[in-house]
C-alpha positions as CSV (number, residue, x, y, z in Angstrom):
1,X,87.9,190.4,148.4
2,X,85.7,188.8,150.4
3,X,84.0,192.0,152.1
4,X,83.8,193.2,148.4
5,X,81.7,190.2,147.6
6,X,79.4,190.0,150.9
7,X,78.8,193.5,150.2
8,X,77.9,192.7,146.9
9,X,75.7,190.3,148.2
10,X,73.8,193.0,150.4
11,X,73.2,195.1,148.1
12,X,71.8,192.7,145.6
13,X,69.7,191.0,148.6
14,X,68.0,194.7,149.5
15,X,67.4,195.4,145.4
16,X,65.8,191.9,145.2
17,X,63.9,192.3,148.5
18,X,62.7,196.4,146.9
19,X,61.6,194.8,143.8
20,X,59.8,191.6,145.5
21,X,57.7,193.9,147.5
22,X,57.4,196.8,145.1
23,X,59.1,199.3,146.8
24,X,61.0,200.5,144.3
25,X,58.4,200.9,141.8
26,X,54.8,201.8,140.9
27,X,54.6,199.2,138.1
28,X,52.0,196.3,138.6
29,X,49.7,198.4,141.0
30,X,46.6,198.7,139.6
31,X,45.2,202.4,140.1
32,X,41.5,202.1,140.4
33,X,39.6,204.0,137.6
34,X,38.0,207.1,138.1
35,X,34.3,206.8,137.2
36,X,34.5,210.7,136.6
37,X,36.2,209.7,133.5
38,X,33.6,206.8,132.2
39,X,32.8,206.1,129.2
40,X,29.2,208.4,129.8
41,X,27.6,210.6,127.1
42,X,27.6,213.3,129.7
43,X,24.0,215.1,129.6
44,X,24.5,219.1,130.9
45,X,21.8,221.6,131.8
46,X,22.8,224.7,132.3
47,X,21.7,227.4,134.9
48,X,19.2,228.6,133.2
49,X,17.3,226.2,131.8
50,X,17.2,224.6,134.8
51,X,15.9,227.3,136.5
52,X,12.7,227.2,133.8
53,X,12.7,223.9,134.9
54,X,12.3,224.8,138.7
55,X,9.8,227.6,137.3
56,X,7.0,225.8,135.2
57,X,7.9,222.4,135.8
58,X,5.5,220.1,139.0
59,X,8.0,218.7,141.1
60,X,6.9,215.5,140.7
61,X,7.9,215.9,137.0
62,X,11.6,215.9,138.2
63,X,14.3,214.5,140.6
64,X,17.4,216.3,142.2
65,X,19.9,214.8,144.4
66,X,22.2,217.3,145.7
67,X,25.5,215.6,146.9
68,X,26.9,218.5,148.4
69,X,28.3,217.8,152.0
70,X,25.5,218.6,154.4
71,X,27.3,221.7,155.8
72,X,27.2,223.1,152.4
73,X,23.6,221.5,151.6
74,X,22.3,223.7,154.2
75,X,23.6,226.5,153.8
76,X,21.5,226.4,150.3
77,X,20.4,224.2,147.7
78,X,17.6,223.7,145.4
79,X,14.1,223.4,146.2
80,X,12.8,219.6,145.9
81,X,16.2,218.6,146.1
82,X,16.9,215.4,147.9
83,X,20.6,215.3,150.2
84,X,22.8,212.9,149.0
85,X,26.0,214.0,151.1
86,X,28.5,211.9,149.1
87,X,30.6,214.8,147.4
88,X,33.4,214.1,146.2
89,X,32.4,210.2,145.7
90,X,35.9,209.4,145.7
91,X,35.7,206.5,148.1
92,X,33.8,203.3,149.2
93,X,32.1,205.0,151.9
94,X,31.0,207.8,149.6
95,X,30.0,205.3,147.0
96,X,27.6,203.6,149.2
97,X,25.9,206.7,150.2
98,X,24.9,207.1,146.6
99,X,24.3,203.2,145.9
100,X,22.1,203.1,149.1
101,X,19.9,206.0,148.2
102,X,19.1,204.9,144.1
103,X,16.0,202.9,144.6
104,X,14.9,206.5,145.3
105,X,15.3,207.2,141.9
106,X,14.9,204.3,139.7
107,X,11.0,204.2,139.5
108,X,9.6,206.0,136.7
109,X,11.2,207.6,133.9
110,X,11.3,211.8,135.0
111,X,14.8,213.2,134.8
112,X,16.9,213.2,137.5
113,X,19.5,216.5,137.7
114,X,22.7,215.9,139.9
115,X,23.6,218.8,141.8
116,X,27.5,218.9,143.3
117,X,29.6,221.8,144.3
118,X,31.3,222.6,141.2
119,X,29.5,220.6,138.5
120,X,31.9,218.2,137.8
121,X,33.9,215.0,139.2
122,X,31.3,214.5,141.7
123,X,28.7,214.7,139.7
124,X,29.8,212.3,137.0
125,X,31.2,209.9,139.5
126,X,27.5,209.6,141.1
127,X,25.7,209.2,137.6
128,X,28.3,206.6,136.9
129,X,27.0,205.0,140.1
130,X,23.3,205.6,139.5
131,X,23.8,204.2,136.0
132,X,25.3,200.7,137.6
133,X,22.2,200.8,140.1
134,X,20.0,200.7,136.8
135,X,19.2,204.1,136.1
136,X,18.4,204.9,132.3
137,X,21.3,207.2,131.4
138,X,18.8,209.2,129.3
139,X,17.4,210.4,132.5
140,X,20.7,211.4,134.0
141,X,22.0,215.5,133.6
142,X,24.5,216.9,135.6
143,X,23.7,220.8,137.0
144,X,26.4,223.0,135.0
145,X,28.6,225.0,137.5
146,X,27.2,223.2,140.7
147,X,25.6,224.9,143.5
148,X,28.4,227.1,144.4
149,X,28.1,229.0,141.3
150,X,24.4,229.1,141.1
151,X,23.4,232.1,139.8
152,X,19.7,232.2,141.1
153,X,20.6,232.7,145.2
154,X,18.9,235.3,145.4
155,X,15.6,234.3,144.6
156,X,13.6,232.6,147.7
157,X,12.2,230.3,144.8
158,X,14.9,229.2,143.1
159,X,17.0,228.8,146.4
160,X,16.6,227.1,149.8
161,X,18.3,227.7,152.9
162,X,17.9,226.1,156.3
């Protein structure tokens, strides 16, 4: 009986220890928030209006911050663009890259287009950024398709390698 009971004992000892220190669970860990998934009235441009935009517009009418890594980023981007390499913006040291470079873009009130690989997570995650650095959100769009699928990468105007 009495092995029956110190055994007992163990095993309720381990269980209480797993649940003390949450090993047995997930419950109670907080799971940081994706900022790709904000609360943001996401503003799109697509390809080809924002290749009018590189067409007829003065640069200084515009922003672009291209977070691509800066492998990718030179390989080929967008004219006037501005490197940000802080795709995929999942983590603090990404974060910082973006929060670092928004005084770049908070003067004035010209649109600012966000340029990542694939026109998504990335991108949202950095307006979410720009817009807790102050940015107006008005001013914020987000590339559609990202540079990967840019259609124009052919044209010496409309595309920039290094």
């Amino acid at each position: 009986m009495k092995k029956r009971v110190s055994g007992f004992v163990v095993i309720a000892l381990a269980v209480f220890a797993m649940v003390l220190t949450g090993c047995s669970t997930n419950e109670g860990k907080e799971k940081k928030a994706d900022r790709a998934e904000a609360d943001i009235e996401w503003q799109m441009i697509k390809p080809e209006k924002m290749k009018g935009v590189l067409e007829t517009d003065d640069a200084t009418d515009y922003q672009i911050i291209d977070i691509q890594p800066e492998a990718d980023y030179e390989k080929g981007h967008l004219p006037n663009s501005i490197s940000v390499p802080a795709y995929p913006v999942d983590t603090e040291d990404l974060e910082k890259l973006v929060v670092d470079s928004a005084d770049e873009f908070k003067d004035g009130d010209a649109p600012i287009y966000v340029v990542c690989p694939g026109g998504g997570g990335g991108a949202k995650r950095t307006i979410s950024l720009l817009i807790d650095e102050g940015i107006d959100e008005s001013r914020l769009y987000i590339v559609e398709n990202g540079a990967k699928k840019w259609p124009y990468k052919d044209d010496s105007k409309l595309w920039v390698t290094e």
